[in-house]
C-alpha positions in Angstrom: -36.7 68.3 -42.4 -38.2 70.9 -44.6 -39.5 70.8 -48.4 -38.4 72.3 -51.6 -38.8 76.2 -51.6 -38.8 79.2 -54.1 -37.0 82.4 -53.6 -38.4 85.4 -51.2 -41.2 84.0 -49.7 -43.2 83.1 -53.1 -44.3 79.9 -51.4 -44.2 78.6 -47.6 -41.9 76.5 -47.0 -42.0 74.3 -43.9 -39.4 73.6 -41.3 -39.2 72.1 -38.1 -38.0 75.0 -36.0 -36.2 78.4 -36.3 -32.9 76.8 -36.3 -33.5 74.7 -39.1 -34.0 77.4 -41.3 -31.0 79.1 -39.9 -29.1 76.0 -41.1 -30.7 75.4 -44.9 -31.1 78.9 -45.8 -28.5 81.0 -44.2 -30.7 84.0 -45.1 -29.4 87.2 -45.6 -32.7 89.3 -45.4 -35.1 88.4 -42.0 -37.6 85.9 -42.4 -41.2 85.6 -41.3 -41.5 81.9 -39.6 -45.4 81.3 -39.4 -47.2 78.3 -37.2 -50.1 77.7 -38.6 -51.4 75.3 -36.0 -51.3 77.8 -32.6 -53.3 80.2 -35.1 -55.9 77.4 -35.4 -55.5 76.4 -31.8 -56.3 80.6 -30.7 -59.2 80.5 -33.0 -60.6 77.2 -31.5 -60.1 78.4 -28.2 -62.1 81.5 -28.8 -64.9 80.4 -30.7 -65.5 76.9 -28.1 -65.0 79.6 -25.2 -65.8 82.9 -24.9 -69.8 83.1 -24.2 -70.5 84.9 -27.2 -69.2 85.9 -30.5 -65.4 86.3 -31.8 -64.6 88.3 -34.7 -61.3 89.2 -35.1 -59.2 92.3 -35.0 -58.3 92.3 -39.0 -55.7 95.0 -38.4 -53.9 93.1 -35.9 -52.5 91.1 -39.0 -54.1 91.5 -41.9 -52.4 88.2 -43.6 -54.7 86.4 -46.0 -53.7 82.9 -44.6 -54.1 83.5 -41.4 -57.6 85.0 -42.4 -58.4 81.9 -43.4 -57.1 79.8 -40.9 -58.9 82.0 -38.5 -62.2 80.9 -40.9 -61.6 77.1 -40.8 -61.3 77.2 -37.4 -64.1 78.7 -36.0 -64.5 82.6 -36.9 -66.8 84.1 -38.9 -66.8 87.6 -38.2 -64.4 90.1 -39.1 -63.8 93.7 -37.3 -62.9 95.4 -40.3 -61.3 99.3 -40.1 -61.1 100.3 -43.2 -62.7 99.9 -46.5 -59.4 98.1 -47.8 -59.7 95.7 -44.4 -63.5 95.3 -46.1 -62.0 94.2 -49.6 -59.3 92.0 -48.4 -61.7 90.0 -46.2 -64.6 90.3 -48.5 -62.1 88.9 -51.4 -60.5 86.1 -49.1 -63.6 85.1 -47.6 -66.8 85.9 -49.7 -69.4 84.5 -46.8 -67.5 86.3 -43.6 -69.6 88.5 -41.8 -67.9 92.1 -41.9 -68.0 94.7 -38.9 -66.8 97.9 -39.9 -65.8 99.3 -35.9 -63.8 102.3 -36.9 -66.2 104.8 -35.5 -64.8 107.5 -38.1 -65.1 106.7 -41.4 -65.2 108.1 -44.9 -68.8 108.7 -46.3 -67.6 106.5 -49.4 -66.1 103.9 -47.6 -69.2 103.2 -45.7 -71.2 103.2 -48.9 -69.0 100.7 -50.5 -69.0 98.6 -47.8 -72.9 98.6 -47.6 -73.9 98.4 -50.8 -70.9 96.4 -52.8 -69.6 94.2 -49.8 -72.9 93.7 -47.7 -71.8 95.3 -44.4 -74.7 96.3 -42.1 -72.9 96.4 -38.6 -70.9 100.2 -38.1 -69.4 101.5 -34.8 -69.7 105.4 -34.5 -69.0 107.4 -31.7 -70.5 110.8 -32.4 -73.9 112.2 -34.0 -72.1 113.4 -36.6 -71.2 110.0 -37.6 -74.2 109.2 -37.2 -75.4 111.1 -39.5 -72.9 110.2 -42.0 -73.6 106.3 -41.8 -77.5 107.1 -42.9 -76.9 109.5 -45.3 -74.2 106.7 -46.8 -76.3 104.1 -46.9 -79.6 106.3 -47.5 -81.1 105.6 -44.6 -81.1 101.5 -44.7 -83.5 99.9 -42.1 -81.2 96.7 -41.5 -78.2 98.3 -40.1 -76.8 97.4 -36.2 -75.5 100.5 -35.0 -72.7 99.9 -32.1 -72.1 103.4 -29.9 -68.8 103.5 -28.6 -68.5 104.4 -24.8 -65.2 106.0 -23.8 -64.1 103.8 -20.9 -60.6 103.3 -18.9 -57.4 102.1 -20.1 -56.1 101.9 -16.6 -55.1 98.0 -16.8 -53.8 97.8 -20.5 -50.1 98.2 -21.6 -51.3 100.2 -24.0 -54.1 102.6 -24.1 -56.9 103.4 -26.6 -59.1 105.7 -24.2 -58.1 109.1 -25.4 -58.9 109.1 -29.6 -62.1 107.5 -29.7 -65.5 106.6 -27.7 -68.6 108.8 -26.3 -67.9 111.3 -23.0 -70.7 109.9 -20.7 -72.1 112.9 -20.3 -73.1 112.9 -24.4 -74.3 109.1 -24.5 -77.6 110.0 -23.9 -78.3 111.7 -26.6 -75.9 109.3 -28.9 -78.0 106.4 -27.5 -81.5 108.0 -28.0 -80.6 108.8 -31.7 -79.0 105.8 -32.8 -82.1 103.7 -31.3 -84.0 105.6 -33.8 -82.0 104.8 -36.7 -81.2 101.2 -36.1 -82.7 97.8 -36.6 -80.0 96.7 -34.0 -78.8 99.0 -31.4 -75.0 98.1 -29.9 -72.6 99.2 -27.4 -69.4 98.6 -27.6 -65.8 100.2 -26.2 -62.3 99.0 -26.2 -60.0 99.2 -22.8 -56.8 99.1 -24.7 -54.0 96.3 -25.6 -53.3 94.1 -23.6 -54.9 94.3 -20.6 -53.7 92.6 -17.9 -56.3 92.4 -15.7 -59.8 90.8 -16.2 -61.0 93.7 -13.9 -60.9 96.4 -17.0 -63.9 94.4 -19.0 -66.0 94.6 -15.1 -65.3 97.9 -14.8 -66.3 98.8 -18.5 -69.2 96.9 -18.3 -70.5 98.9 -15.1 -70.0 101.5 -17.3 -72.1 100.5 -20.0 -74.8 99.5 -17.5 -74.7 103.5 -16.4 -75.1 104.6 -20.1 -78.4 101.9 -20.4 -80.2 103.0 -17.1 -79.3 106.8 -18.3 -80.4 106.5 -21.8 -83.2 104.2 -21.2 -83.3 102.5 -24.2 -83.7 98.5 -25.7 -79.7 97.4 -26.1 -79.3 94.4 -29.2 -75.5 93.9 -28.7 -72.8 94.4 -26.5 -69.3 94.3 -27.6 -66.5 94.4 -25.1 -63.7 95.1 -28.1 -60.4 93.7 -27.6 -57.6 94.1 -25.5 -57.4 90.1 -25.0 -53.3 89.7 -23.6 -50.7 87.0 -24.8 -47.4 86.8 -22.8 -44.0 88.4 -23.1 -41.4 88.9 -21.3 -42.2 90.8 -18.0 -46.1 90.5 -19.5 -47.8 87.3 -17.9 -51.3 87.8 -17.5 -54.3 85.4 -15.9 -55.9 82.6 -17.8 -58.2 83.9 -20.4 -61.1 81.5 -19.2 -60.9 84.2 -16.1 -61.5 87.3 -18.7 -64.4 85.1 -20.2 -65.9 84.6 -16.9 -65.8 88.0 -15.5 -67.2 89.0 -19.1 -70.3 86.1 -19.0 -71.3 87.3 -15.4 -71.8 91.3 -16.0 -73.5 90.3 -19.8 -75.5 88.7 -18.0 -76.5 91.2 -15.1 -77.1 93.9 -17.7 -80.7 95.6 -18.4 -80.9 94.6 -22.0 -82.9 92.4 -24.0 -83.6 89.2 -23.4 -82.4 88.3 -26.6 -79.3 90.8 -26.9 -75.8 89.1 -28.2 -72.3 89.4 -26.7 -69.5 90.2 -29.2 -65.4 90.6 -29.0 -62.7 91.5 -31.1 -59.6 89.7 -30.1 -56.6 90.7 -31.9 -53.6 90.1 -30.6 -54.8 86.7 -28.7 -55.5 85.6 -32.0 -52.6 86.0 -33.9 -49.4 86.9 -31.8 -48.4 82.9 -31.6 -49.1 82.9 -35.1 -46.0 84.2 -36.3 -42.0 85.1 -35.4 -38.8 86.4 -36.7 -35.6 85.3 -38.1 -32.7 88.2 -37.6 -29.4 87.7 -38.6 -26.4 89.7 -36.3 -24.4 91.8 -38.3 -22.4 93.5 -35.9 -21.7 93.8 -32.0 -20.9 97.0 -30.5 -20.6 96.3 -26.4 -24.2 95.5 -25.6 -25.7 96.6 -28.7 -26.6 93.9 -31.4 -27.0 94.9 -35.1 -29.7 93.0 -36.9 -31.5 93.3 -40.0 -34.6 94.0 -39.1 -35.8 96.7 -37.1 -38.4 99.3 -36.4 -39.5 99.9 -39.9 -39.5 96.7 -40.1 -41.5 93.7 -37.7 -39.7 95.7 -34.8 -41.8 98.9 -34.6 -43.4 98.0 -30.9 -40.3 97.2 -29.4 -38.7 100.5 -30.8 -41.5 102.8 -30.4 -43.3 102.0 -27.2 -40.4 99.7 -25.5 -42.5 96.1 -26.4 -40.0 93.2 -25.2 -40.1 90.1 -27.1 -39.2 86.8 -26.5 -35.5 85.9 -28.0 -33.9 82.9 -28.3 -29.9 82.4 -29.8 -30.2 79.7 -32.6 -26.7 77.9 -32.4 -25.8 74.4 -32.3 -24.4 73.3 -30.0 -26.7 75.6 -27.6 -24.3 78.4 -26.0 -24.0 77.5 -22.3 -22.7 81.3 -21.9 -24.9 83.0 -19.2 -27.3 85.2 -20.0 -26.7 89.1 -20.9 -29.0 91.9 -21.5 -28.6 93.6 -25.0 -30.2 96.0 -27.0 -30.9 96.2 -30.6 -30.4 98.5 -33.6 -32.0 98.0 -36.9 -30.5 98.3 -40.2 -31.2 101.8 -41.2 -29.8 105.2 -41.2 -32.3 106.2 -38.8 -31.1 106.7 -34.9 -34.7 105.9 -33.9 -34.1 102.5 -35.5 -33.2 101.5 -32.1 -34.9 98.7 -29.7 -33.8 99.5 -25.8 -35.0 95.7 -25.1 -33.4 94.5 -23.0 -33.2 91.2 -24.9 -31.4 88.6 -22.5 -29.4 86.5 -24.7 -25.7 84.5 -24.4 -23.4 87.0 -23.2 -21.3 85.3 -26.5 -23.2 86.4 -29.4 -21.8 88.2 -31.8 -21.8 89.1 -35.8 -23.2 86.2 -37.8 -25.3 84.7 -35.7 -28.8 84.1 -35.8 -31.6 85.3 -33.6 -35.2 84.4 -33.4 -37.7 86.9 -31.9 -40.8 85.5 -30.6 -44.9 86.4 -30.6 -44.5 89.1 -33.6 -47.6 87.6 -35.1 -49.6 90.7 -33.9 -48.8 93.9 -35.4 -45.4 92.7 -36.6 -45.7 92.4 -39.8 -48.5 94.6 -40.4 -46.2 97.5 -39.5 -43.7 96.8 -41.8 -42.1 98.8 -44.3 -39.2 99.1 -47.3 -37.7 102.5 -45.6 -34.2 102.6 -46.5 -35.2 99.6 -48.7 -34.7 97.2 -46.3 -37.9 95.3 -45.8 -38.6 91.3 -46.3 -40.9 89.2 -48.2 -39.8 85.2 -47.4 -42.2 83.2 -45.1 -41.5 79.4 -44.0 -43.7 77.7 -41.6 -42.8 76.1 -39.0 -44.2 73.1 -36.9 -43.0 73.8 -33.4 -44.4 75.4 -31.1 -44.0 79.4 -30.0 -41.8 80.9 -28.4 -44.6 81.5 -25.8 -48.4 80.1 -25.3 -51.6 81.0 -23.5 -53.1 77.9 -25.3 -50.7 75.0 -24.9 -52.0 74.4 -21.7 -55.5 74.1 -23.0 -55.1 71.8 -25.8 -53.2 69.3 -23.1 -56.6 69.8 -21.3 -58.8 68.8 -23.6 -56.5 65.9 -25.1 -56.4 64.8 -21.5 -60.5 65.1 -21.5 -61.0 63.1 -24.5 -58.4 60.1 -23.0 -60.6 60.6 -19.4 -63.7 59.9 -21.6 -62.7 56.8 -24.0 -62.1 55.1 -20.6 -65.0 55.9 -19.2 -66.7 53.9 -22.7 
């Protein structure tokens, strides 16, 4: 059922499911439960599928084995945001391909990551940065210079349209210069997480057409950022194959070189089925649930901007209690430690029971501190499937594709 572990996450030991670890360890603390195989199986997807390039989101999680599943499965390029996002990737994958798309960034940062770590692609948004970028790397000739358009966050669950990207009216200029000062010239933009609706990539792209016609100038690269959806609760968005299409057909009606390249930056799709959470009940208070994790913990979407998560009561025998919405408070002093859910679980649950939360693999664990010192360092893998899955249905697809062909031999 599972092999021989050491204490607090100092190795990975594997499971079948959630409740199997419930069972052997009892745990007191929460516990990360990875599946290493739907990583693999986002990556593949990805890198056989979209009609361009994949690098992932680093900062969606920036865990060195799912960096290198990511790797041995198909991606190569990194969107990196910071210059320690540059050394962890640089030090876990020495021939990755580094994008640094934070369009502000510290003048040493970018010098480091030119000149120790080999970077040559940077996003920037302003002249300013611009400026920066070629002072940092003393004017280099080899650098691909992304400018980042401000577009709509209309269809996304969260938005990213207010902090960064070029007003349309100063693109012009931004365009003209960085033409100047590049060996590559990119646009990119980003119309926030989780969008919902293939239509925010055709809307962005029209927009990125505009700033071409208007600037007149030779375009290398265009980068439609991330914003690529998994499911949750209340959160069940098209087929991604209809993103990618929407995406292929206005690349390819763009006025750019004949030669230009089409990037993302998934994120989330990559990693959200990655990983999930073991939480232990500690007490029940009406229709509030007490666990031990929280939002300084894994928890911090589904405290701070409402995120619901898939939950599932690991008892066996299975309760056949109906279903009750709850909500959740964390283990800290701090009121905010509060998640409104609701999480619909057995209307029996109660202290001592154990909980797994599903499709935390993206920004979970990355947000997680030791405030209040409660925090978490064990990891088991699991070799089920997720809680939830944009993919599942694919792999069946292509299994079912390789059968249709060895009877065709």
């Amino acid at each position: 059922m599972h092999k021989h572990h050491r204490a607090l996450g100092l190795a990975a030991a594997s499971f079948r499911n959630a409740l199997d670890v419930a069972q052997a360890l009892s745990p007191v603390q929460p516990v990360t439960l990875t599946r290493p195989h739907a990583a693999a199986r986002a990556a593949r997807f990805f890198s056989e599928k979209f009609p361009g390039r994949s690098m992932y989101a680093v900062k969606a999680n920036p865990s060195p084995e799912l960096i290198q599943i990511l790797w041995d499965n198909g991606i190569t390029h990194f969107d990196v945001a910071s210059i320690a996002e540059v050394r962890l990737v640089a030090r876990t994958l020495p021939d990755a391909t580094l994008c640094f798309m934070h369009p502000v960034k510290a003048e040493e940062a970018i010098a480091e990551a030119y000149f120790t770590h080999g970077v040559r692609v940077f996003s920037l948004d302003s002249l300013e940065e611009l400026e920066k970028v070629q002072r940092a790397t003393r004017h280099a000739s080899d650098l691909t210079l992304c400018v980042r358009l401000r577009v709509s966050s209309e269809h996304s669950k969260l938005s990213l349209a207010s902090k960064f990207g070029v007003a349309p009216h100063e693109a012009k200029a931004l365009l003209f210069a960085a033409r100047q000062a590049a060996d590559a010239l990119g646009i990119c933009f980003h119309v926030g997480s989780q969008a919902m609706s293939p239509d925010a990539y055709a809307q962005a792209m029209e927009r990125v057409r505009q700033a071409i016609v208007e600037a007149a100038v030779t375009v290398d690269v265009i980068d439609v950022g991330g914003g690529f959806p998994s499911v949750y609760p209340g959160m069940e968005p098209p087929a991604l194959e209809r993103y990618f299409e929407v995406i292929g057909r206005a690349f390819e009606s763009l006025p750019i070189s004949y030669s230009a390249e089409l990037w993302a930056e998934p994120g989330r799709a990559l990693c959200a089925e990655y990983s999930s959470l073991l939480v232990r009940v500690e007490k029940r208070r009406g229709n509030e649930l007490y666990i031990n994790d929280g939002a300084y913990g894994a928890l911090f979407d589904a405290a701070h901007i409402g995120w619901r998560f898939p939950v599932k009561l690991l008892r066996e025998p299975e309760s056949t209690v109906r279903d009750h919405p709850f909500s959740f408070y964390g283990p800290t002093c701090d009121d905010l430690d509060h998640m409104a859910g609701p999480f619909e679980l057995p209307a029996d649950v109660g202290a001592g029971d154990f909980i797994e939360i599903g499709m935390l693999g993206a920004y979970g664990a990355a947000m997680r501190t030791a405030f209040n010192g409660f925090t978490s360092e064990q990891t088991v893998v699991l070799t089920d499937e997720p809680m939830a899955s944009l993919y599942m249905d694919s792999d069946r697809s292509a299994v079912a594709d390789m059968a249709s062909n060895v009877v065709k031999l």
